[in-house]
Each structure stands twice: as structure tokens, then as C-alpha cells.
C-alpha positions in Angstrom: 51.3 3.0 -104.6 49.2 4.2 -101.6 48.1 1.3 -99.8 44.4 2.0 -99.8 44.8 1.4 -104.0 46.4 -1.8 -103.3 44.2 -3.1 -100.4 41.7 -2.5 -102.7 43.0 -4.2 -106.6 43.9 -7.0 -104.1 40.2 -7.2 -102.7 39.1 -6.7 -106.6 41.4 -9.7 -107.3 39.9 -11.9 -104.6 36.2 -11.1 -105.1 35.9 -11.5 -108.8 37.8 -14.9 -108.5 35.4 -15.9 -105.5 32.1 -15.1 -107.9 33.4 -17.2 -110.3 34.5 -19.9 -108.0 30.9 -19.8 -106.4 29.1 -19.6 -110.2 30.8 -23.2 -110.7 29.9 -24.1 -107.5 26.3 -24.0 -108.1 25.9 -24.7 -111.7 27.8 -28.5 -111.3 25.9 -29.1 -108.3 22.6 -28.4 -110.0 23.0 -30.7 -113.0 24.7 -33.3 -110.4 21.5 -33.2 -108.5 19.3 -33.6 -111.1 21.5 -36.7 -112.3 21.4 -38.0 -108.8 17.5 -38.5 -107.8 17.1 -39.3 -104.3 20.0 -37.6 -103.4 18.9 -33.8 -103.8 19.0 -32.8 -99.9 21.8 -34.3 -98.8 24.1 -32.4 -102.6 23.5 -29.2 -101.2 24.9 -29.0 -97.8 28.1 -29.8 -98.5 28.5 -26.6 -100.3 27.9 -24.7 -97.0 31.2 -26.0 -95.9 33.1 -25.4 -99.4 32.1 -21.9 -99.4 32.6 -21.2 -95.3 29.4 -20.1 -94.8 28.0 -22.8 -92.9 27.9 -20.4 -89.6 26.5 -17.8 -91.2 23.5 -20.0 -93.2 22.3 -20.5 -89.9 21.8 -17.7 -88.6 18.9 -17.5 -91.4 17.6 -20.7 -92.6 17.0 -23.4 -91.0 17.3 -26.1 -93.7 20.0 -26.5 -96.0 18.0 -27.6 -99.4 17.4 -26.9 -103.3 15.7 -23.5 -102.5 17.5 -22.4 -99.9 21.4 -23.1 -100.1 21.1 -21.7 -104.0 19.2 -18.4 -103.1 22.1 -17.8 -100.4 25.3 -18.8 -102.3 24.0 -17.1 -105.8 21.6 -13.7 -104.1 22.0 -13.4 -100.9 23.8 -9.9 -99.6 23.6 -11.3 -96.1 26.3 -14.1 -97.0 29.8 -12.0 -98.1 30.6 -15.3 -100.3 27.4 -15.2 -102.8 28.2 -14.2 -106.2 25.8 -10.8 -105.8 27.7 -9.8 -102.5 31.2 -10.5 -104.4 30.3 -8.5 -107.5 28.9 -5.9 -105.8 32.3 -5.3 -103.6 34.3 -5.9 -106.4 32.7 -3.1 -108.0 32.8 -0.7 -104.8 36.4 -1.2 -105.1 36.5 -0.4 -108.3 35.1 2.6 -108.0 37.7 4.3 -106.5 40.3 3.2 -109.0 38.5 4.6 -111.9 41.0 6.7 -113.0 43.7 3.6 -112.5 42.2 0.8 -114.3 40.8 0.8 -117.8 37.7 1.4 -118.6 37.0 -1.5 -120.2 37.5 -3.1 -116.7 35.2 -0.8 -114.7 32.6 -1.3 -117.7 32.7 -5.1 -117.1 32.4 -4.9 -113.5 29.9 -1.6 -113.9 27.4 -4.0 -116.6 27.3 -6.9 -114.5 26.5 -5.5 -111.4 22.8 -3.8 -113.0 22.6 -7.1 -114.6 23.2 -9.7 -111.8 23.1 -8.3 -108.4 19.4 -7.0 -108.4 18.6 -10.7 -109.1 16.8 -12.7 -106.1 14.6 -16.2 -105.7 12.5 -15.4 -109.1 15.6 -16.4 -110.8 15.4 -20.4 -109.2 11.3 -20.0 -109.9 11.7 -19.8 -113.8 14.7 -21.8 -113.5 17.1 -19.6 -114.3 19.9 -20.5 -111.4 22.2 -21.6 -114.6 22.0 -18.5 -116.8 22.8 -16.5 -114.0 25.7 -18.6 -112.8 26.8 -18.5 -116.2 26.6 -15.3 -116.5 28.7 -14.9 -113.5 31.4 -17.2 -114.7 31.5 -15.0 -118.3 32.1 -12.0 -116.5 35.0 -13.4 -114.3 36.5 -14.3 -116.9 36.1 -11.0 -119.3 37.4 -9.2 -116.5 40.7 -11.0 -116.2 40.9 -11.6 -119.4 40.9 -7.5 -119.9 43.3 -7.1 -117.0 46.1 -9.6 -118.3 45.6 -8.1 -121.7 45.8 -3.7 -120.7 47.3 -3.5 -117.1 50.8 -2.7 -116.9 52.9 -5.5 -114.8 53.2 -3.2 -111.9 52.8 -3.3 -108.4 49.2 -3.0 -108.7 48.7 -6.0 -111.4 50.8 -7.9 -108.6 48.2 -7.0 -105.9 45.3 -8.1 -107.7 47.1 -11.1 -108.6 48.1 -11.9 -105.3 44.6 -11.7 -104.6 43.6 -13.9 -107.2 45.6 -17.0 -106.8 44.8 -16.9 -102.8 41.2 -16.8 -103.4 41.9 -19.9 -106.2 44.0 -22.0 -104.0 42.1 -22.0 -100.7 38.6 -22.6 -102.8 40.2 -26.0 -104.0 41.8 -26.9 -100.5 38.1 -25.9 -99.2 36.5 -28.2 -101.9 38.9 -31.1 -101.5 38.4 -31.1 -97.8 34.9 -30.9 -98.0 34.7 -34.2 -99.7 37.2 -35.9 -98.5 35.6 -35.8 -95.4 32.7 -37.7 -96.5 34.5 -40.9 -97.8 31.8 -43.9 -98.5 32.7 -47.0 -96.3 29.6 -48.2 -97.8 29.9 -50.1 -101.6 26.7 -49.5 -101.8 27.6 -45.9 -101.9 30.3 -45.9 -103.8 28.9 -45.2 -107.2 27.6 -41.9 -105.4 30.9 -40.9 -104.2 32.6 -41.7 -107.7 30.0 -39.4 -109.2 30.5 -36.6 -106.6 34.5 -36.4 -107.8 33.1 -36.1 -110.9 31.6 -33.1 -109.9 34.5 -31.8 -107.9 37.0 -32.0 -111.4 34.0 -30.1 -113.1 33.9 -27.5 -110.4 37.5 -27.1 -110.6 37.2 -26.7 -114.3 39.9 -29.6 -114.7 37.7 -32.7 -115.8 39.3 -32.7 -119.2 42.6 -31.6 -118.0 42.6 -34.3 -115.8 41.1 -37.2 -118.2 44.1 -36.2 -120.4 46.4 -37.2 -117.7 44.4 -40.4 -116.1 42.2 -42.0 -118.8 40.8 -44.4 -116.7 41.5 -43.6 -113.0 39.1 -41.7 -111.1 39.5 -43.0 -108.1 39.4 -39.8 -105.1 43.0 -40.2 -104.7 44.3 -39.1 -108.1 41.5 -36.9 -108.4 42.9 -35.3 -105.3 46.6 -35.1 -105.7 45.8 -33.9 -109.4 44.1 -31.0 -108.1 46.3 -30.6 -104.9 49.9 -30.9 -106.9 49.9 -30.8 -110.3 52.2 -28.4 -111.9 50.9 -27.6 -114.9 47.1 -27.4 -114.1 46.0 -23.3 -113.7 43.8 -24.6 -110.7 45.6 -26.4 -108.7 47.0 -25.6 -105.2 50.1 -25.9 -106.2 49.9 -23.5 -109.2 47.9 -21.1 -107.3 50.5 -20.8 -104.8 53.6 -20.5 -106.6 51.9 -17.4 -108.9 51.5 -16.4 -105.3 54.2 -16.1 -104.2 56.1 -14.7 -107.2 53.6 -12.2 -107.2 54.4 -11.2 -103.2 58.3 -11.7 -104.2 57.5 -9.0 -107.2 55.7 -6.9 -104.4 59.0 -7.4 -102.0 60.9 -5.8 -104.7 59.7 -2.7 -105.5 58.4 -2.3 -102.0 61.1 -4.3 -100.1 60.2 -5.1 -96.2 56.6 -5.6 -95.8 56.2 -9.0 -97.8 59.6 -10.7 -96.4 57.6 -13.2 -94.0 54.8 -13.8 -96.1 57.0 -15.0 -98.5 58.8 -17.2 -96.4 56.2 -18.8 -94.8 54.9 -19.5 -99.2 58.5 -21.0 -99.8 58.1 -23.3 -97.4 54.3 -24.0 -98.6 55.6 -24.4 -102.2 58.3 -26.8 -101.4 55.8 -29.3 -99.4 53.8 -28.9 -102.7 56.9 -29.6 -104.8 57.7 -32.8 -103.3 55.1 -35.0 -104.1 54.5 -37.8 -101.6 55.1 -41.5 -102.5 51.9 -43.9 -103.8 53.5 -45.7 -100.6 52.9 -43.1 -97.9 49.9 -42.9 -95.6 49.9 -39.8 -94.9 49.6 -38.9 -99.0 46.9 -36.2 -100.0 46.0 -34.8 -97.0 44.8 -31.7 -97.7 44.1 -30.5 -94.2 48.2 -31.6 -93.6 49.3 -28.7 -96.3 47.2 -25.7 -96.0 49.5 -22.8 -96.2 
């Protein structure tokens, strides 16, 4: 496979993931702001720093609010993370793999770039920030959906994958961080801050998966390590990075050489995720302390 085709399935992989990713974003933090009166300013910052864009939000807007932070996260072309700017490049890559993919797949990507990315701020002034995040999420999911069901299990279905579960894993690590950071020391608070986990588990798409493995617990720790380690959740960090690296290891064979170190460097990721830490430990669930 030239490497232009791959650079590019992989790109394809990591932008479709990162719309979706940035659709849940938005849509939990809405209804979470709406159930959280008084709070509204201070929910949408935060999500400056989940998506790494904080930098860049700067350079053109001054306030981080309800207006602002959603028209640059869902419209913006300005901000390579917003779920217009990730559908659009998805699609540009797909463009030259026309003849490589299936239709089906170019279709998806072709439809929902007419239908979302022409979208700006009239969308948040008939309230419409949740349709279109939905429709976002929809389309994420169709498109993978298609690939896992027609692409053959080459090297290119292991470049887009690759992609994938990259973009997956360091969006979690990114979201855990994020609100670990901003523990309450206040009790006062701490209803808030129970609530916000809430919204982390919904964001991850894991709040059932997760209330079928804690019924009671919700406490930031479990929440965390459920996310961070568990084997079995499609989300997690863990997950995300050992369908990484079997996907680089699949690279490594048919193409062996180039993928050796990053593989490497994964198995010793995967085995820090492996070994969970003891209830005991301090230094359990630090995110920042496993980042691959």
C-alpha cells in the first residue's frame, strides 16, 4: 500500500472518531448545564481543555461561555477539533480513496458533509446544538459500522483502525484528566462534582456499562479506573490501546520494520494498563502517570 493511501485511511480513522467524540462532548454538557443552574459559565471551559483547544480558543474569543465554546467545538473551521473541521477532512481524505473504499462509505461521509458542515451559530439560535450533535454521532457510527461490515481486513482496515483507537484512547485520558484536576475540597461542592462524573460516564458512552459493574459507587475513583482499565468496556484506555497495538503488530507483519518501536513502546503501555493498581496504593488512577 502506497503510504499516502494509508496516511490518509489513518487520518479518516482519527477524524471520524474525533467528530463523534466532540458530538458527545457537547450534547452531555448541554443537558448537564441546563440541570445545573448557576453553574452554566464555569461547564463550558473545561471542555477547552478536553478537546486541546484551549490555545487556539483564544486566539478568537475572549470568553469561554454557552455561545461561544459550542459554536467553536461544533462549527468552527478555525479550530481542527470541531465536528465541521473533522468531517470535512475526513471527507478530503476520502476523496482520494474513492476507488478503495466502498461507496457506501464515501456516500456517508459525502451526505454529511452538505448536511453538517455548512451549519454555523443559527443552529444554537433555534436550539438546535443537539440535532446536530446527534447527527454527528449517527454518522460516526454509520461510517464504522459500514467499514467493519465491507472492508477487507487488510493493511488499510488496520490503518484506519490504528487511527481509530488512538483518537478513542487519548480523548478519555484527555477527559479524565480534565476533571480530575478540578477535585472539590469543598462539601459544599461535592454534589456538583458527583454530577459532573455523571456526565464524564455519559460522554464516554459507559454510564450503563458502568452501573452494571458498580450499582452504587460513583465515587471519581471507580469512575476513573473503570474508564482508565477495564478490559471489557469498548472505551476505555485500556481497550483502545490494546486494539492498537494489534492493529500496529498486524501492520508490522505485512510491512515488517517500520512499526517495530511503536509497538514496543504499546507493550509496555498495555502491560502498566494490565496490572491494575491496588485499592491500597497512592499513586492509583493517575491518569497523567500512564499516558502512552
Amino acid at each position: 500500500m502506497l503510504s499516502r493511501l494509508a496516511e490518509s485511511l489513518y487520518w479518516i480513522g482519527r477524524y471520524m472518531e474525533r467528530a463523534e467524540n466532540t458530538a458527545r462532548l457537547l450534547t452531555v454538557n448541554y443537558y448537564a448545564t441546563l440541570e445545573t443552574s448557576g453553574q452554566v459559565s464555569e461547564e463550558w471551559g473545561p471542555l477547552l481543555d478536553i478537546s486541546g483547544s484551549k490555545d487556539n480558543f483564544a486566539r478568537f474569543h475572549g470568553r469561554a461561555d454557552g455561545r461561544t465554546v459550542p459554536a467553536w467545538l461544533a462549527f468552527d473551521r478555525n479550530n481542527p477539533s470541531s465536528v465541521s473541521s473533522s468531517l470535512a477532512r475526513a471527507r478530503e481524505n476520502a476523496r482520494g480513496l474513492r476507488d478503495r473504499i466502498p461507496s457506501e462509505m464515501w456516500e456517508c461521509l459525502n451526505r454529511a458533509y452538505y448536511d453538517l458542515c455548512f451549519q454555523n451559530e443559527e443552529v444554537l439560535d433555534r436550539d438546535g446544538l443537539f440535532e446536530f450533535c446527534s447527527a454527528a454521532r449517527d454518522t460516526s457510527q454509520f461510517f464504522f459500522g459500514i467499514a467493519f461490515a465491507t472492508l477487507p481486513r487488510d493493511e488499510g482496515w488496520l490503518f484506519m483502525r490504528a487511527g481509530q483507537m488512538l483518537e478513542r484512547g487519548d480523548n478519555v485520558l484527555r477527559l479524565v484528566q480534565t476533571r480530575y484536576r478540578s477535585h472539590a475540597a469543598d462539601p459544599a461542592q461535592m454534589a456538583v462534582h458527583n454530577h459532573r462524573w455523571i456526565a464524564v460516564l455519559k460522554t464516554a458512552s459507559a454510564y450503563e456499562a458502568y452501573r452494571k459493574c458498580n450499582h452504587a459507587n460513583t465515587s471519581p475513583r471507580t469512575i476513573a479506573e473503570f474508564l482508565l482499565l477495564d478490559a471489557a468496556f469498548p472505551r476505555s484506555v485500556r481497550y483502545s490501546g490494546e486494539n492498537l497495538h494489534d492493529a500496529l503488530e498486524g501492520i508490522d507483519r505485512i510491512h515488517p520494520g517500520p512499526t517495530r518501536r511503536c509497538c514496543v513502546k504499546l507493550n509496555g503501555c498495555s502491560r502498566g494498563l494490565i496490572t491494575r493498581p491496588s485499592r491500597s496504593s497512592s499513586n492509583a488512577i493517575r491518569p497523567s502517570s500512564i499516558r502512552c
